[in-house]
C-alpha positions in Angstrom: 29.1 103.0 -157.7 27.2 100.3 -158.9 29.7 97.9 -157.7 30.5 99.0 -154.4 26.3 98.8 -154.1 26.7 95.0 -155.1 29.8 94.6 -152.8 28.0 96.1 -149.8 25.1 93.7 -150.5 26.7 91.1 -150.4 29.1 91.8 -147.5 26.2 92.3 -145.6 23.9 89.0 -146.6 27.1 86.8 -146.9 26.1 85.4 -143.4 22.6 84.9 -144.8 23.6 83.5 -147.9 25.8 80.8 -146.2 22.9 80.0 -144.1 20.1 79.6 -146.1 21.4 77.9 -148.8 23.3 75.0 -146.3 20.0 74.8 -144.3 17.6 74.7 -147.8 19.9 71.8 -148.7 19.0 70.3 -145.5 15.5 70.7 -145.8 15.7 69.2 -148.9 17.4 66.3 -147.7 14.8 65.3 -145.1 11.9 66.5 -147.4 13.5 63.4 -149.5 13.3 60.6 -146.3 9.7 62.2 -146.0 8.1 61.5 -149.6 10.2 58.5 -149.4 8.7 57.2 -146.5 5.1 58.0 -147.5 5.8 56.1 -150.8 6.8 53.1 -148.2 3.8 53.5 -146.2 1.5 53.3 -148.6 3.0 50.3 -150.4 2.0 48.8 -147.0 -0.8 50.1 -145.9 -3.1 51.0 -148.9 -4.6 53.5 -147.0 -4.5 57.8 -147.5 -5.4 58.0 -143.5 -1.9 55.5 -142.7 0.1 58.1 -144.7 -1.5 61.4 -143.3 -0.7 60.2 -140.0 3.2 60.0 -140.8 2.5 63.8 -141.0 0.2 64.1 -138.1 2.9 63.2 -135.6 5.4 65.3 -137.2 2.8 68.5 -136.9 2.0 67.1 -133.6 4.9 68.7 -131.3 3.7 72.2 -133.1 0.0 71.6 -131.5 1.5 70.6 -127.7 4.8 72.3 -127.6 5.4 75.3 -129.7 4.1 78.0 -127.5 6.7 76.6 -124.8 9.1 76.2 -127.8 9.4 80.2 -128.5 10.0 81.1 -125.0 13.1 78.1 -124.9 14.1 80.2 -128.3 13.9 83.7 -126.8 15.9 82.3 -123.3 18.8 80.7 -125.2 21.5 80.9 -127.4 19.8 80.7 -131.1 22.8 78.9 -132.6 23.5 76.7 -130.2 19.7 75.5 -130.0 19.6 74.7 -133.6 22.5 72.7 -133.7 21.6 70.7 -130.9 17.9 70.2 -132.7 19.2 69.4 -135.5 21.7 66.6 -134.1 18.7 64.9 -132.4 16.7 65.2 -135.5 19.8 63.6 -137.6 19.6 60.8 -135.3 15.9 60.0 -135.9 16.9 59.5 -139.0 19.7 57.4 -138.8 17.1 55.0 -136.3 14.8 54.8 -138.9 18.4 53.5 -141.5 19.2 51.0 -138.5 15.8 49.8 -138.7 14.8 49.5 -142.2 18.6 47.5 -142.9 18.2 45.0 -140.2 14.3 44.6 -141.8 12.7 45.8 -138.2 10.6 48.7 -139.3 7.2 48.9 -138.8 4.9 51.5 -139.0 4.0 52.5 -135.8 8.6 53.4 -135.4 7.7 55.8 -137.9 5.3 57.5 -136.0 7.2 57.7 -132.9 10.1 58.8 -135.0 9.1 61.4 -136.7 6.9 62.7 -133.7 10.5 63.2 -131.9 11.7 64.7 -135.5 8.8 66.8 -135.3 9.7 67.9 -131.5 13.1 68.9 -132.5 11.7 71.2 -135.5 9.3 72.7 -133.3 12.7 74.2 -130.9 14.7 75.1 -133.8 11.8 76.8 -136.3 11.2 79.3 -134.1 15.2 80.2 -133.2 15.8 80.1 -137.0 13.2 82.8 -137.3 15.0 85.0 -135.0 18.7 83.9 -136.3 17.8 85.1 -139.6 16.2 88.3 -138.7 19.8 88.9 -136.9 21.9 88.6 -139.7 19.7 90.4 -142.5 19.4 94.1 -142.4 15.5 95.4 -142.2 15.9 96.7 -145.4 16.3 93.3 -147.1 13.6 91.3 -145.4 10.8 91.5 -148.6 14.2 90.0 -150.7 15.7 87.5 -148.3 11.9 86.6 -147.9 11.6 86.0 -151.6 14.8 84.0 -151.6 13.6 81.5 -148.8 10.8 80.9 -150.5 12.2 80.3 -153.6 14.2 77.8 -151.9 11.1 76.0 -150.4 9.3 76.2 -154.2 12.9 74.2 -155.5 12.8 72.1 -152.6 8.8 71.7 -153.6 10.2 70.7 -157.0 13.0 68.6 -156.6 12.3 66.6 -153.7 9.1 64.2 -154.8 11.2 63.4 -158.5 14.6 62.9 -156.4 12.8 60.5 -153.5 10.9 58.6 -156.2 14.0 57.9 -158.1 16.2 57.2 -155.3 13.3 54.8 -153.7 12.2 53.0 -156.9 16.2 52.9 -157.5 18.2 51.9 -154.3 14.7 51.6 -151.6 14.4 54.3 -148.9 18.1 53.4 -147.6 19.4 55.4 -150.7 17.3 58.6 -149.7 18.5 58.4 -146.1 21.9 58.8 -146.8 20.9 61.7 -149.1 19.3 63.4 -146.1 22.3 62.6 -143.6 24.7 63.5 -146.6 23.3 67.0 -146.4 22.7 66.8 -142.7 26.0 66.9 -142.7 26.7 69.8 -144.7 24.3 72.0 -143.0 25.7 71.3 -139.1 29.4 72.2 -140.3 29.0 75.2 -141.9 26.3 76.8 -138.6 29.1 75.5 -136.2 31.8 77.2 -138.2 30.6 79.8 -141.0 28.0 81.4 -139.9 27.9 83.8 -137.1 24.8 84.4 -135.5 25.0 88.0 -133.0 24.7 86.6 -129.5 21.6 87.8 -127.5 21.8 91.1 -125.7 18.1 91.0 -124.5 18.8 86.9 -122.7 19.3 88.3 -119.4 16.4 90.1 -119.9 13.9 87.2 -120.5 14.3 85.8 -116.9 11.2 84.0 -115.6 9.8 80.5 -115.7 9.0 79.4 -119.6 5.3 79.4 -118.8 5.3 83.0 -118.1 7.5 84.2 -121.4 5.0 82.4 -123.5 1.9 83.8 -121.8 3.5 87.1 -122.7 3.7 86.1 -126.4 -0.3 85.5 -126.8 -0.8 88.6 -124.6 1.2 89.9 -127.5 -0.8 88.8 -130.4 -4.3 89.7 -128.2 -3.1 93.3 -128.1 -2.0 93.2 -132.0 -5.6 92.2 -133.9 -4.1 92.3 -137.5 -1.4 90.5 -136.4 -3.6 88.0 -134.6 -6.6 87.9 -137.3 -4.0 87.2 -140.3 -3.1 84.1 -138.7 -6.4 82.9 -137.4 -7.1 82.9 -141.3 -3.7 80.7 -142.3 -4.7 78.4 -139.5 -8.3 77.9 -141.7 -6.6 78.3 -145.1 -3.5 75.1 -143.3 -7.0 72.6 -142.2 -8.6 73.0 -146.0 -4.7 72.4 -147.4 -3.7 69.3 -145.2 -7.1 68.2 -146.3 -6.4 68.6 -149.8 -2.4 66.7 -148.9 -4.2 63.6 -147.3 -6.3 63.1 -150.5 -3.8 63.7 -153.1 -1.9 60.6 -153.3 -5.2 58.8 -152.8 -6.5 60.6 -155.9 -3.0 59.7 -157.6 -1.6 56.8 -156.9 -4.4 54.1 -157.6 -5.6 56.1 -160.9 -4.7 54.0 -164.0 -2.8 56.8 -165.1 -1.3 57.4 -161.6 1.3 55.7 -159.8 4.3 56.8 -157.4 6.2 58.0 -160.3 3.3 60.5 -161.0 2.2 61.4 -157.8 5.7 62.7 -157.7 5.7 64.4 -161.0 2.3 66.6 -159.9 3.7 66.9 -156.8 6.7 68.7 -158.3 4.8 70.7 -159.9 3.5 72.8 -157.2 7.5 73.4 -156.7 7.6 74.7 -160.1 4.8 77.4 -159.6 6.0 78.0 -155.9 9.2 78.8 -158.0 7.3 81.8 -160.3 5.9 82.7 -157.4 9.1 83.4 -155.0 10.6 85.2 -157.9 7.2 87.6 -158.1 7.6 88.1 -154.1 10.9 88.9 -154.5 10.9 91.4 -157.3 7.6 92.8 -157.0 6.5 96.2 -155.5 5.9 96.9 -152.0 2.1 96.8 -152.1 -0.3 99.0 -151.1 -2.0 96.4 -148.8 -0.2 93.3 -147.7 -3.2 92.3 -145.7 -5.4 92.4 -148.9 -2.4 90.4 -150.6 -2.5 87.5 -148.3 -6.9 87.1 -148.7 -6.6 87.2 -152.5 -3.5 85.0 -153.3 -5.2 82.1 -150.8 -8.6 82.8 -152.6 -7.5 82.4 -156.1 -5.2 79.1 -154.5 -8.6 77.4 -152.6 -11.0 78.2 -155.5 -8.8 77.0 -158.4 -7.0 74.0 -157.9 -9.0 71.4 -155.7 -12.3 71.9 -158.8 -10.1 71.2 -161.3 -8.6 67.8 -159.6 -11.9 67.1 -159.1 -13.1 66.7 -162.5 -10.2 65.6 -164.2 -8.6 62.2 -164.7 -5.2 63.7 -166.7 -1.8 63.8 -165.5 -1.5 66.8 -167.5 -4.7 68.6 -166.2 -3.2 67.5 -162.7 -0.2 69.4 -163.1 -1.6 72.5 -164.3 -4.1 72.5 -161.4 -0.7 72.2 -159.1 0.6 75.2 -160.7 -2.6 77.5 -160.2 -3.2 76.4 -156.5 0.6 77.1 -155.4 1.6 79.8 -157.7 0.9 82.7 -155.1 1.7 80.9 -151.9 4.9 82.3 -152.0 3.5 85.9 -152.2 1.0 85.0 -149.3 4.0 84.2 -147.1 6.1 86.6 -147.2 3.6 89.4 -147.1 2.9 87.5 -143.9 6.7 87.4 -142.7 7.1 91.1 -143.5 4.4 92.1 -141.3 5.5 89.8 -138.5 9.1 91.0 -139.2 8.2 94.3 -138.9 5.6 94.6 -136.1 7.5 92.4 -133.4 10.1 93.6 -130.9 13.0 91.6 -131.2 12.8 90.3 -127.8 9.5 88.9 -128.5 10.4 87.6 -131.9 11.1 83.5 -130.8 7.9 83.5 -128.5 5.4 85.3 -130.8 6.4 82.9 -133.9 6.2 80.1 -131.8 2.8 81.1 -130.7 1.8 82.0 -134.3 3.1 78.0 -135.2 0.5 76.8 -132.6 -2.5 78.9 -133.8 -2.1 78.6 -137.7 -0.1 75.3 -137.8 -2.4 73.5 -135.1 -4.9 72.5 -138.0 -2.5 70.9 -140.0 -2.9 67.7 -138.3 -6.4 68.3 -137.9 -6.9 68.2 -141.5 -4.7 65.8 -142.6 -6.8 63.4 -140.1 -9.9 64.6 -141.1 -9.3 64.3 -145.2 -8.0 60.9 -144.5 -10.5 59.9 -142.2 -13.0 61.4 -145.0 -11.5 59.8 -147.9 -10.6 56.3 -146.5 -14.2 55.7 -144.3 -16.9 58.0 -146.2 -16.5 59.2 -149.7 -14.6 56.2 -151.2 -17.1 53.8 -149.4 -19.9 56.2 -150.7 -18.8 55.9 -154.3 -18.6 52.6 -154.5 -21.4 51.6 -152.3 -24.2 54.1 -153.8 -22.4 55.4 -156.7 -20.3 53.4 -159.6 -20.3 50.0 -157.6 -24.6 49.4 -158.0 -24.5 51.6 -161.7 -21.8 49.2 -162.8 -24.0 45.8 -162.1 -26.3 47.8 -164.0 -28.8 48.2 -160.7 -29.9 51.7 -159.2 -27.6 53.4 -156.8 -28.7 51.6 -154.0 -31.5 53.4 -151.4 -29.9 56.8 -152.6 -29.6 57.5 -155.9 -31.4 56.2 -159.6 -29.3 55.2 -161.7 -29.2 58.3 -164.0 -27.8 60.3 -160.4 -25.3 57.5 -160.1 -24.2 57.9 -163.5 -23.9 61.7 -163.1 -21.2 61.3 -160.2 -19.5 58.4 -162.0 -19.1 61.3 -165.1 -18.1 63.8 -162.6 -15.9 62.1 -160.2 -15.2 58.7 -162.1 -15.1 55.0 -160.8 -12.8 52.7 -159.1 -10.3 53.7 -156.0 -10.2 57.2 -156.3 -12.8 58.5 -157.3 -14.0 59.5 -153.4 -10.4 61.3 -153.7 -12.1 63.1 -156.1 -15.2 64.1 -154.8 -13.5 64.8 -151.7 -11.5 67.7 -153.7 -14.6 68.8 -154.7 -15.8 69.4 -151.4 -12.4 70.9 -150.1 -12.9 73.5 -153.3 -16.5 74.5 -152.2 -15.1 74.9 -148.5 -12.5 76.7 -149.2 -13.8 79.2 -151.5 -16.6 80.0 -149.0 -14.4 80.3 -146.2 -12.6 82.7 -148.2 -15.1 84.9 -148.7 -16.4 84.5 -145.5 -13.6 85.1 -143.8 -12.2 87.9 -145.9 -14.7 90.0 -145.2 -13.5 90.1 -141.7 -10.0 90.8 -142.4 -10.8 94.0 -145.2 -11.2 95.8 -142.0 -7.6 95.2 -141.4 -5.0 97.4 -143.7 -1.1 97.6 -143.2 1.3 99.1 -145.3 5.3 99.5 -143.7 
C-alpha cells in the first residue's frame, strides 16, 4: 500500500519534478552572472549605489510592466511564453559574453541589459506561476511549495561561493558559460519533457490587455486579506533591498571582508533559507497562515540588521544571515498557499502579476534609497562628524564632542563601512516598527484552508 502511495505521488509530480529541478538549475545559473557581475561592478565603481542599480533595472520591468505582464500570461500559451522569455533572456546574456571578450563593456550595457533580462522575467514569472499550479494536484501545493523554496535557499547558498570562485578563477566569462550551460538544460527539457495542460479558459480571456489586467486589481480590491498580505511584503521588500544595497558595502571594504566573504555571508542566508524550506515543507498546516507570515518577517527585520550593525566578525555576520532568512521560506509559502487557494484559475497569471507590481515595486525603491543612503549620507556622516575629527583627536565637528564621536565609532566602527553599519541599524529600527505597526492591521485578517 505504501508503495503504490509513493508510486502515485510521483506519477503525478513527475511533470513537476522535471520542471523545477531544470528551471532551479537555471536560476542558479543566472543568479551566478548576477553576483558575478556585482563583484565586477564594484571593482569599478567603488560605490554600493553603482551596484544596487544593476538590480534596479532588473526590478524595473516588474514596477512598469507586470500588471500588463499577467494579462499576456492569462491570453497565451504558458509554455510557449516561457520558452520564448527565456531565449531573449539567454541572449542578454550571451551580449554581455560578446562584450566583456572583445573588452567593450561598460557599465551603463549592463544596465540596459539586464533591464531587457528583467522585461523577459517579468512575462515568464507570472506564466510559470500558473504552469506550475497545472501540473501539481491542490493537495500538494504546501509540499511543492516547500520544495521550490528549498531550491531558492540552495540556490541562496551555492550561487555567491560558486560566482566568487568562478570570477576570482576564470573572470565573469567563466560564470557566463555556467549560466548558458544550464540555460541550456532548462529550454530542452520545457520544449520536450514537460507537458504543461493547454488553456481551456484562452478563448475566454478575449479583450484588449488593458482591460484583463484592470480585472486583476478589481480582484485583489474585492479580496482585502489577499490584498493587505501583500501591501505588507511590498513594506517588508523596501526595508530588505535596503538592507541588500548596504550589505556588500558593509562587507567588502571591512579589513576582515572582501569578495571572498561577502560571498561566504551571503551563502549563508542559503543555508538558513535551507532549514527553513524543509520546516515549510514538513510542518503542520497552521491554524493562521496570516499570523505566520507577520511573525516570521518580524523575528527576520528585528534580528538580523542589529546584529550587523554592531558587529565587525565574519562569524557574527553569518549567524545574523542565518536568523534574518531562516523563516522566509515559511513566510512564502504561507503566502503562495493562500494565493493558490483563493484565485480562480483563470485569474491566476493576471492577479500574480498584479501582486509582483504592488509587493515587488519597492524593491528598486529600496535598493536606490539604501544606496543612495549609504554612499551620500551615513558614510559621509561618519567620517565627516564621527571617526574622521575623533581620530585627529578634535571634537566631532559642529555635531558631536568627542566622547559622542567616540560612542558611534565603538558602536558602528571607523573607516569605509562603518555608515554600512549604522545604516543597518536604522533598517533594524524601521523594520521592527513597521512590524508592529503594521501587524496590528493585518490581526484582523485570519485564514485557515
Amino acid at each position: 500500500m505504501n508503495i503504490r502511495k509513493q508510486n502515485n505521488y510521483l506519477s503525478n509530480l513527475k511533470d513537476f519534478y522535471i520542471l523545477w529541478s531544470t528551471q532551479s538549475l537555471s536560476q542558479l545559473g543566472s543568479a551566478i552572472t548576477g553576483f558575478a557581475l556585482t563583484l565586477w561592478l564594484y571593482e569599478k565603481t567603488g560605490s554600493a549605489l553603482s551596484t544596487a542599480a544593476l538590480t534596479i533595472c532588473t526590478y524595473a520591468p516588474y514596477v512598469l510592466m507586470s500588471i500588463f505582464a499577467g494579462a499576456i500570461s492569462d491570453k497565451f500559451d504558458k509554455k510557449r511564453t516561457m520558452l520564448i522569455c527565456d531565449a531573449l533572456a539567454a541572449l542578454s546574456t550571451v551580449a554581455v559574453f560578446v562584450l566583456y571578450r572583445s573588452g567593450s563593456l561598460r557599465v551603463w550595457h549592463l544596465y540596459l541589459i539586464n533591464m531587457i533580462s528583467g522585461l523577459m522575467n517579468t512575462v515568464q514569472q507570472p506564466a510559470s506561476e500558473v504552469a506550475y499550479m497545472k501540473i501539481i494536484p491542490k493537495e500538494y501545493y504546501q509540499k511543492t511549495g516547500g520544495l521550490q523554496s528549498l531550491s531558492r535557499s540552495l540556490i541562496s547558498i551555492g550561487n555567491p561561493v560558486i560566482a566568487a570562485a568562478l570570477y576570482g578563477l576564470a573572470g565573469l566569462d567563466a560564470a557566463i558559460a555556467v549560466d548558458l550551460l544550464s540555460f541550456g538544460i532548462a529550454f530542452v527539457s520545457l520544449a520536450f519533457f514537460v507537458k504543461v495542460p493547454k488553456d481551456e479558459d484562452e478563448q475566454q480571456n478575449e479583450g484588449s490587455i488593458l482591460k484583463l489586467a484592470k480585472e486583476g486589481l478589481a480582484y485583489l480590491r474585492q479580496n482585502p486579506l489577499i490584498l493587505n498580505v501583500i501591501l505588507f511584503m511590498s513594506g517588508v521588500n523596501l526595508i530588505s533591498s535596503a538592507y541588500n544595497a548596504a550589505l556588500p558595502a558593509l562587507i567588502i571594504p571591512n579589513p576582515r571582508g572582501g569578495n571572498e566573504v561577502l560571498g561566504i555571508v551571503t551563502s549563508c542566508s542559503g543555508i538558513a533559507m535551507v532549514f527553513g524550506s524543509l520546516i515549510a515543507t514538513f510542518m503542520k498546516k497552521p491554524k493562521d497562515r496570516v499570523r505566520v507570515i507577520y511573525l516570521s518577517m518580524l523575528f527576520s527585520l528585528g534580528t538580523e540588521n542589529f546584529i550587523l550593525a554592531f558587529s565587525r566578525s565574519p562569524v557574527v555576520w553569518c549567524f545574523a544571515q542565518i536568523l534574518g532568512w531562516i523563516f522566509v521560506p515559511v513566510m512564502s509559502t504561507n503566502q503562495n498557499v493562500i494565493m493558490k487557494t483563493s484565485i480562480p484559475e483563470n485569474l491566476q497569471g493576471r492577479v500574480y502579476a498584479c501582486r509582483n507590481t504592488l509587493q515587488f515595486f519597492t524593491i528598486p525603491v529600496g535598493l536606490l534609497l539604501g544606496g543612495f543612503m549609504v554612499d551620500h549620507i551615513c558614510e559621509p556622516f561618519m567620517a565627516d562628524y564621527v571617526y574622521g575629527p575623533f581620530m585627529a583627536g578634535q571634537t566631532g565637528g559642529s555635531f558631536f564632542s568627542a566622547q559622542t564621536a567616540a560612542f558611534f565609532r565603538t558602536l558602528f566602527g571607523s573607516g569605509k563601512g562603518s555608515g554600512a553599519a549604522l545604516m543597518m541599524f536604522i533598517l533594524g529600527i524601521t523594520g521592527t516598527l513597521y512590524c508592529l505597526i503594521f501587524g496590528s492591521r493585518l490581526r484582523k485578517y485570519h485564514y485557515n484552508d
